[in-house]
PyMOL Python script that loads the backbone (N, CA, C, O; Angstrom):
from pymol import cmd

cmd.read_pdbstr("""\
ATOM      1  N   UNK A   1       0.836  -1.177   0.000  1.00  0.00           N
ATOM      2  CA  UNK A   1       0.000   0.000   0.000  1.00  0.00           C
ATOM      3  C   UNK A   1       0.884   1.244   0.000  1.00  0.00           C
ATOM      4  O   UNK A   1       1.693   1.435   0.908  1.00  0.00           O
ATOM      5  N   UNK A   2       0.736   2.051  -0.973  1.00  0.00           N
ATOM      6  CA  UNK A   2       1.579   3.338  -1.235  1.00  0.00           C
ATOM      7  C   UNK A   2       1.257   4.671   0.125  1.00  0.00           C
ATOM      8  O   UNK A   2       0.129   4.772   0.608  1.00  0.00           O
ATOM      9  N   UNK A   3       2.058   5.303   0.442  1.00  0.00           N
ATOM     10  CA  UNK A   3       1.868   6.069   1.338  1.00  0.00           C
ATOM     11  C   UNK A   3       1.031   7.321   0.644  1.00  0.00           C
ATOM     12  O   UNK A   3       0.983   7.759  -0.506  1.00  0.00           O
ATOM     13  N   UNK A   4       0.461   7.649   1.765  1.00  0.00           N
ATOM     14  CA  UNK A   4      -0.150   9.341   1.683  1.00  0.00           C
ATOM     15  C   UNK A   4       0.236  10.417   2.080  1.00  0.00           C
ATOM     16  O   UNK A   4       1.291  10.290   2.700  1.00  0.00           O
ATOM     17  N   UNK A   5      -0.118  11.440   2.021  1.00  0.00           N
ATOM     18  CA  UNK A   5       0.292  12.963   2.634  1.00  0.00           C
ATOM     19  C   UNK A   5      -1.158  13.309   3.237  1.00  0.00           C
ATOM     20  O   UNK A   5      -2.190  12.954   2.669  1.00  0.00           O
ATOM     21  N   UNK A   6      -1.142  14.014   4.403  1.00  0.00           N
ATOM     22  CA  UNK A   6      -2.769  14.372   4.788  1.00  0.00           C
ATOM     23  C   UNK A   6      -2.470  15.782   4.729  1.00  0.00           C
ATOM     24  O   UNK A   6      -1.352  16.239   4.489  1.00  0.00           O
ATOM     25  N   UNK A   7      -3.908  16.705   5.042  1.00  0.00           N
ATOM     26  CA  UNK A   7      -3.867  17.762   4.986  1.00  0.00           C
ATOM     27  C   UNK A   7      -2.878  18.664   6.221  1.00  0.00           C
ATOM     28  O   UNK A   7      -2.874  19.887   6.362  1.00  0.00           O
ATOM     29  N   UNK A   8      -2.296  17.925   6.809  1.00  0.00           N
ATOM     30  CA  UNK A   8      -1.273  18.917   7.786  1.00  0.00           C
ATOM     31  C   UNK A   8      -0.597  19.026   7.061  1.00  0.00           C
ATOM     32  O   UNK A   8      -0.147  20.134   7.352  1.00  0.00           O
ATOM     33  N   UNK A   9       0.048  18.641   6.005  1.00  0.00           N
ATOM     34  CA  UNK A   9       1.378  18.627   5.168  1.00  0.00           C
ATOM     35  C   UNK A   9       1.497  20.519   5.771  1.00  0.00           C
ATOM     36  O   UNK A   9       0.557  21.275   6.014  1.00  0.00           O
ATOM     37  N   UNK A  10       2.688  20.743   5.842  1.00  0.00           N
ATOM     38  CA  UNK A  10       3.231  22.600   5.442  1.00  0.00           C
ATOM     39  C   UNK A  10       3.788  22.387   4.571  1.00  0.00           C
ATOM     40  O   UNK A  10       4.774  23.117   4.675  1.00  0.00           O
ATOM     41  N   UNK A  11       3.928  21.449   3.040  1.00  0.00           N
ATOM     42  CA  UNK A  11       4.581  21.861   2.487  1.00  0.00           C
ATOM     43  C   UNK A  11       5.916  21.879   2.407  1.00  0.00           C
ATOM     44  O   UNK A  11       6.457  21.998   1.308  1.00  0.00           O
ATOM     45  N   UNK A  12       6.533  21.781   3.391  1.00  0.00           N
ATOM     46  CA  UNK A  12       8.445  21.928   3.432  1.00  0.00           C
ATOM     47  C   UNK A  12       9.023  21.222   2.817  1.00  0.00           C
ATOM     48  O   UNK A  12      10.208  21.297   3.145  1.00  0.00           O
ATOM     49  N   UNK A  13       8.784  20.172   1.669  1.00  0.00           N
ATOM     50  CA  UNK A  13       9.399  20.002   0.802  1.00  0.00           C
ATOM     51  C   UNK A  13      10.557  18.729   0.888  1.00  0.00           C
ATOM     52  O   UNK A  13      11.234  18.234  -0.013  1.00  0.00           O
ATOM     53  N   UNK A  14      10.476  18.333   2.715  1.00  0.00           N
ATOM     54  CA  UNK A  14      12.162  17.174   3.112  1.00  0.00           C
ATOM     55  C   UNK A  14      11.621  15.755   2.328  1.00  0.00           C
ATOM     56  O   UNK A  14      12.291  14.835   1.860  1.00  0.00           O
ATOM     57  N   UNK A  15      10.139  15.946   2.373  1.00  0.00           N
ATOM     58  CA  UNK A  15       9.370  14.246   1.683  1.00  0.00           C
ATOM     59  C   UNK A  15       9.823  13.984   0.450  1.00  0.00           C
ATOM     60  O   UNK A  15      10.372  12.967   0.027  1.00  0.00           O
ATOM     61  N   UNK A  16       9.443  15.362  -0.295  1.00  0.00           N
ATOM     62  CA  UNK A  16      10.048  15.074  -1.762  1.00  0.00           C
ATOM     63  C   UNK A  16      11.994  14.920  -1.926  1.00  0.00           C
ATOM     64  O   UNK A  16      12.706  14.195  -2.621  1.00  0.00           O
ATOM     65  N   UNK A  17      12.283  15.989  -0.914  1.00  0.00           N
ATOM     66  CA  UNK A  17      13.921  15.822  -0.893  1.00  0.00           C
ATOM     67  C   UNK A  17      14.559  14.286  -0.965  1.00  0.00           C
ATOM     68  O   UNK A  17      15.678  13.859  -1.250  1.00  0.00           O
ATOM     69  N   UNK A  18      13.489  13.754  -0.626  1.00  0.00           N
ATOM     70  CA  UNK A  18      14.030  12.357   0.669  1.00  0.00           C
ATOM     71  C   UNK A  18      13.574  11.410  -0.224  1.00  0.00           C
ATOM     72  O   UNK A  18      14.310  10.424  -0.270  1.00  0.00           O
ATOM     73  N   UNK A  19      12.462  11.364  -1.062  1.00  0.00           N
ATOM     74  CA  UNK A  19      11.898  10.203  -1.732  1.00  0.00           C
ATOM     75  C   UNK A  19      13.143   9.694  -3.135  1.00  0.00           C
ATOM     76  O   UNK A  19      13.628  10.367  -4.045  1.00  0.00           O
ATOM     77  N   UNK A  20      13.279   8.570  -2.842  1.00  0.00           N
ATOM     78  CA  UNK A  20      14.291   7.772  -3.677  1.00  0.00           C
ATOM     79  C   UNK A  20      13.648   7.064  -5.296  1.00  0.00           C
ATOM     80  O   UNK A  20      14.226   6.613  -6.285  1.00  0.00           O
ATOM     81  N   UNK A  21      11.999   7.278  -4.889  1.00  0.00           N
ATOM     82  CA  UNK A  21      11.588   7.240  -6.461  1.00  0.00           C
ATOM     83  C   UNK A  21      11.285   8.546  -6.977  1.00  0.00           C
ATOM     84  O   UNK A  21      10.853   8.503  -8.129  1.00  0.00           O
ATOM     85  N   UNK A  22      11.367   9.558  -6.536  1.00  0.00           N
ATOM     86  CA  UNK A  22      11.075  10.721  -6.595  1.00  0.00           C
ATOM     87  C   UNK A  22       9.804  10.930  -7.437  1.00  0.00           C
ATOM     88  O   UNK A  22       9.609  11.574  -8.467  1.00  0.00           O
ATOM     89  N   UNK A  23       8.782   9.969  -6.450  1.00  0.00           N
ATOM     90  CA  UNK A  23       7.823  10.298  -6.275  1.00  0.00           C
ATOM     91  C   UNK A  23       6.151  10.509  -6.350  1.00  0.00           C
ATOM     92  O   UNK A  23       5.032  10.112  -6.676  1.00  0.00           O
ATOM     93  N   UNK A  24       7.567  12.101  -5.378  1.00  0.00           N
ATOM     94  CA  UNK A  24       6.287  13.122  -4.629  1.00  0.00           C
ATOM     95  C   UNK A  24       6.794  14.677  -5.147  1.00  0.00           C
ATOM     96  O   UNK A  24       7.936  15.134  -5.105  1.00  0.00           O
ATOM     97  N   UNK A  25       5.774  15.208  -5.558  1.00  0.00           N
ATOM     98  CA  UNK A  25       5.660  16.405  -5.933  1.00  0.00           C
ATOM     99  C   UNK A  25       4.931  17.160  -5.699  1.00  0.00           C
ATOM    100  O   UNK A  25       3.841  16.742  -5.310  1.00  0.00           O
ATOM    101  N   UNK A  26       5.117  18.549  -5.798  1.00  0.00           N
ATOM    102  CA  UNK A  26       4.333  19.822  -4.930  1.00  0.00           C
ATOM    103  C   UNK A  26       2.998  20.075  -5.566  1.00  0.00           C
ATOM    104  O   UNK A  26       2.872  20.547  -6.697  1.00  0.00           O
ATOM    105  N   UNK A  27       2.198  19.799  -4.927  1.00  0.00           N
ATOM    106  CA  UNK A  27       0.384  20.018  -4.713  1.00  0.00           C
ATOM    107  C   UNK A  27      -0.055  21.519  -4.628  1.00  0.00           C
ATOM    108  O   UNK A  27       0.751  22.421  -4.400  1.00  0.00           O
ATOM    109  N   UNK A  28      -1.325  21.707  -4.817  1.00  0.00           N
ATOM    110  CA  UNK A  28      -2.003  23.231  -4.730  1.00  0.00           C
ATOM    111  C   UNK A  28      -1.953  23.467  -3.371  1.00  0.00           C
ATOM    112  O   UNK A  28      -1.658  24.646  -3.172  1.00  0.00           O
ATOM    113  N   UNK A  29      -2.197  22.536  -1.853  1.00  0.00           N
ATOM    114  CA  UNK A  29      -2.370  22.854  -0.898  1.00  0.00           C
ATOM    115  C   UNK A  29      -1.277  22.155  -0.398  1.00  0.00           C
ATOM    116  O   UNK A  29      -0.554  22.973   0.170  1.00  0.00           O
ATOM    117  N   UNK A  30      -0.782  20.969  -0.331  1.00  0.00           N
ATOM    118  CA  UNK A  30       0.279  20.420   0.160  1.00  0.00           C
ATOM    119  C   UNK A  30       0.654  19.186  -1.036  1.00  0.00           C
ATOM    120  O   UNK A  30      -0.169  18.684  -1.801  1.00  0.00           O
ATOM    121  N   UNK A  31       2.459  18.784  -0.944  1.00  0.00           N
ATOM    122  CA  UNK A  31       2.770  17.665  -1.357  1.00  0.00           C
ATOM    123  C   UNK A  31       2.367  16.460  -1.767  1.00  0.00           C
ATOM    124  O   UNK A  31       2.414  15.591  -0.896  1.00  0.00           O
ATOM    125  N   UNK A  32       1.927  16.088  -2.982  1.00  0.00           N
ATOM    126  CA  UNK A  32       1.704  15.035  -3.435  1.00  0.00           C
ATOM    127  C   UNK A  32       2.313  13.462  -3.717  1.00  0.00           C
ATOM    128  O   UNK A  32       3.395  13.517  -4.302  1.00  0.00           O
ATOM    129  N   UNK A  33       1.860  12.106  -3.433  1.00  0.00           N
ATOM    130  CA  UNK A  33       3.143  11.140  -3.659  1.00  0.00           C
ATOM    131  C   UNK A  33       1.883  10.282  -4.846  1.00  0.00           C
ATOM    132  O   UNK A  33       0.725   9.880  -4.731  1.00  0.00           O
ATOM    133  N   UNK A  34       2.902  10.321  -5.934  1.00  0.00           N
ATOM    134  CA  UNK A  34       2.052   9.148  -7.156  1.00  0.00           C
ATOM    135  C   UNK A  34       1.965   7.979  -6.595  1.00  0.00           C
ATOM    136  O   UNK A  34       3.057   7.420  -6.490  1.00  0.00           O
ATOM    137  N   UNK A  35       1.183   7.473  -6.245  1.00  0.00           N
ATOM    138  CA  UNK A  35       1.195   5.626  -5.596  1.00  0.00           C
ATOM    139  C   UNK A  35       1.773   4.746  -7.079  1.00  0.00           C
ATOM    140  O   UNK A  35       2.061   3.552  -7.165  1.00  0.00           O
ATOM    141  N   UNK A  36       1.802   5.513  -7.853  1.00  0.00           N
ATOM    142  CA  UNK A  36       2.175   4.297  -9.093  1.00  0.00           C
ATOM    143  C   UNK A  36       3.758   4.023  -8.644  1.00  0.00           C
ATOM    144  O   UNK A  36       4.253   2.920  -8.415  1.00  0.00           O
ATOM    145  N   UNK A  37       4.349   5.184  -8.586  1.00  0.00           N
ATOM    146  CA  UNK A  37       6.109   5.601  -8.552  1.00  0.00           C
ATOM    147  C   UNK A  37       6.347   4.882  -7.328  1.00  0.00           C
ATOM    148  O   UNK A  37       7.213   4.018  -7.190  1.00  0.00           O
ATOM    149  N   UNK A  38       5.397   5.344  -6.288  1.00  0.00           N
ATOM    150  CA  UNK A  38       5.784   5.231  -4.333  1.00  0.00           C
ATOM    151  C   UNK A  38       6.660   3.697  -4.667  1.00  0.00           C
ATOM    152  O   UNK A  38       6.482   2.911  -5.598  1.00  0.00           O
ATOM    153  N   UNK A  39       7.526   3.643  -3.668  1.00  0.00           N
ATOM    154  CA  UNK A  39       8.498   2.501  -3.330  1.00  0.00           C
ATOM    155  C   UNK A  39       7.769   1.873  -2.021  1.00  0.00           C
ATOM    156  O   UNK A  39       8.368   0.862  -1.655  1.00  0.00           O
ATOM    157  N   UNK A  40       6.942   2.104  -1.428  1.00  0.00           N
ATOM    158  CA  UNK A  40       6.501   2.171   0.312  1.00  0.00           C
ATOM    159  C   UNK A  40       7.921   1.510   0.798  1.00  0.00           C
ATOM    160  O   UNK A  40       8.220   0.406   1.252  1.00  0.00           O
ATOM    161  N   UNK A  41       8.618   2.640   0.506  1.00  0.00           N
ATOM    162  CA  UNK A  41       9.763   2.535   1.435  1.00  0.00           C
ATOM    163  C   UNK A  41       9.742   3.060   3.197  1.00  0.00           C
ATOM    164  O   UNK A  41      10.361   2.632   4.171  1.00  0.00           O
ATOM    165  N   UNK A  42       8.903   3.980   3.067  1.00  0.00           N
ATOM    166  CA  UNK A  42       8.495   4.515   4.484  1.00  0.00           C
ATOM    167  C   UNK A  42       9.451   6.082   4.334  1.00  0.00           C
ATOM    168  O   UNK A  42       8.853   7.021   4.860  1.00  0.00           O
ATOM    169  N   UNK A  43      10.572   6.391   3.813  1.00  0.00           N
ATOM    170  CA  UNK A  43      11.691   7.227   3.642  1.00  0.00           C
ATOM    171  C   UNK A  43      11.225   8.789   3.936  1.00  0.00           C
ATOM    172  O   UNK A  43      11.860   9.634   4.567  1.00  0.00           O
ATOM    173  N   UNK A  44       9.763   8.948   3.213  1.00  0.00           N
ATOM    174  CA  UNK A  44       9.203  10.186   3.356  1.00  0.00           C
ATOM    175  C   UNK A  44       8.359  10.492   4.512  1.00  0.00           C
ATOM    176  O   UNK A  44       8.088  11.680   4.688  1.00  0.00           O
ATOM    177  N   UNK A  45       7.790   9.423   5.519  1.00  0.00           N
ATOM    178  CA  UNK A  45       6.898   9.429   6.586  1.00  0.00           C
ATOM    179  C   UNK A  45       8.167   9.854   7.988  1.00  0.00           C
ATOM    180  O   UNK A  45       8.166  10.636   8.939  1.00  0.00           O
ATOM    181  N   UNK A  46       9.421   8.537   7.260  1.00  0.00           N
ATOM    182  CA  UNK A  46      10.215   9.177   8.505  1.00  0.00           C
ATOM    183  C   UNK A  46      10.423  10.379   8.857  1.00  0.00           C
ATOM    184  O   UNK A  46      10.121  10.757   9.989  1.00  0.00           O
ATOM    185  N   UNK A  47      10.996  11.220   7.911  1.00  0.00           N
ATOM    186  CA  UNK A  47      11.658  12.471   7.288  1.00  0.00           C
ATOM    187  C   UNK A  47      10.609  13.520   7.496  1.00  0.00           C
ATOM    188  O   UNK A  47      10.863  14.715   7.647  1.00  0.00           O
ATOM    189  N   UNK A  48       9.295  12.937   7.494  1.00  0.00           N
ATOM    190  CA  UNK A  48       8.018  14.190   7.194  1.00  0.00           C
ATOM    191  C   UNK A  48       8.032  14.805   9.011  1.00  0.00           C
ATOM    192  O   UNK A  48       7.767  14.071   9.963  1.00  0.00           O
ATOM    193  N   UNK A  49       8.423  16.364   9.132  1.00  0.00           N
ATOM    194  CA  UNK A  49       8.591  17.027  10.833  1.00  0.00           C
ATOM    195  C   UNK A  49       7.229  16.989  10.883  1.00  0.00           C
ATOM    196  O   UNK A  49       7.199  17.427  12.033  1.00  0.00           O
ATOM    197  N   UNK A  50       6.264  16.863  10.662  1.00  0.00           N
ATOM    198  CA  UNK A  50       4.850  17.116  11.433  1.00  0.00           C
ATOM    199  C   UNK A  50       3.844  15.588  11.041  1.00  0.00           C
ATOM    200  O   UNK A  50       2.613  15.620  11.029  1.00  0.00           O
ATOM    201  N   UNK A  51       4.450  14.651  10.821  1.00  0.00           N
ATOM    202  CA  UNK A  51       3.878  13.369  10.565  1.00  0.00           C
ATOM    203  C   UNK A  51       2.973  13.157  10.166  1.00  0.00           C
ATOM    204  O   UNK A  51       2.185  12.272  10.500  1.00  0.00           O
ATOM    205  N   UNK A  52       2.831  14.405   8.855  1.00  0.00           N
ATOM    206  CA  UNK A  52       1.808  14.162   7.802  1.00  0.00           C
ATOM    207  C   UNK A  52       1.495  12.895   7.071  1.00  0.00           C
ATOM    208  O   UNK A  52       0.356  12.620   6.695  1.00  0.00           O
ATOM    209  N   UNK A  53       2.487  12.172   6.891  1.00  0.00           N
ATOM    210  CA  UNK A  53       2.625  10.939   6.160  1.00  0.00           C
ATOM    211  C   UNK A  53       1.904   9.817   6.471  1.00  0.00           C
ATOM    212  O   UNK A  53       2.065   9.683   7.684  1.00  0.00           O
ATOM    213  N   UNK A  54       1.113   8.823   6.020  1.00  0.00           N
ATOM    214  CA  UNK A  54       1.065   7.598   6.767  1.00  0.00           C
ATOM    215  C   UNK A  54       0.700   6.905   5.381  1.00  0.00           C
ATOM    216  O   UNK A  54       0.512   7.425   4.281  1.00  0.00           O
ATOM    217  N   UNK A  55       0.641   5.105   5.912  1.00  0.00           N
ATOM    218  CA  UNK A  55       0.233   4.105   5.266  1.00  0.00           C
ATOM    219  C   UNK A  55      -1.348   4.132   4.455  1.00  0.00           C
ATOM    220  O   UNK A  55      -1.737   3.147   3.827  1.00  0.00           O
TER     221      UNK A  55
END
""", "prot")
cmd.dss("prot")
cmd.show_as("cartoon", "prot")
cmd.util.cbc("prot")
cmd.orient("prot")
């Protein structure tokens, strides 16, 4: 199951820095991750400071 971004995202950009399929890319309101690309490596949930991220 590919990870998500929820609406806390701010945006800061370390998810996409950090993602090794690169991806996740910048959204109208917050960061987006393609589930086609996602690795569910977990890489961007660690990395995400306000634990926008989950399964």
């Amino acid at each position: 199951m590919a990870y998500v971004i929820s609406d806390d995202c701010v945006k800061c950009g370390t998810c996409a820095a950090g993602c090794p399929a690169e991806a996740i890319t910048e959204g109208a309101d917050k960061y987006v991750i393609d589930t086609d690309a996602c690795l569910e490596c977990g890489t961007c949930a660690a990395n995400c400071p306000v634990g926008a991220i989950s399964v």
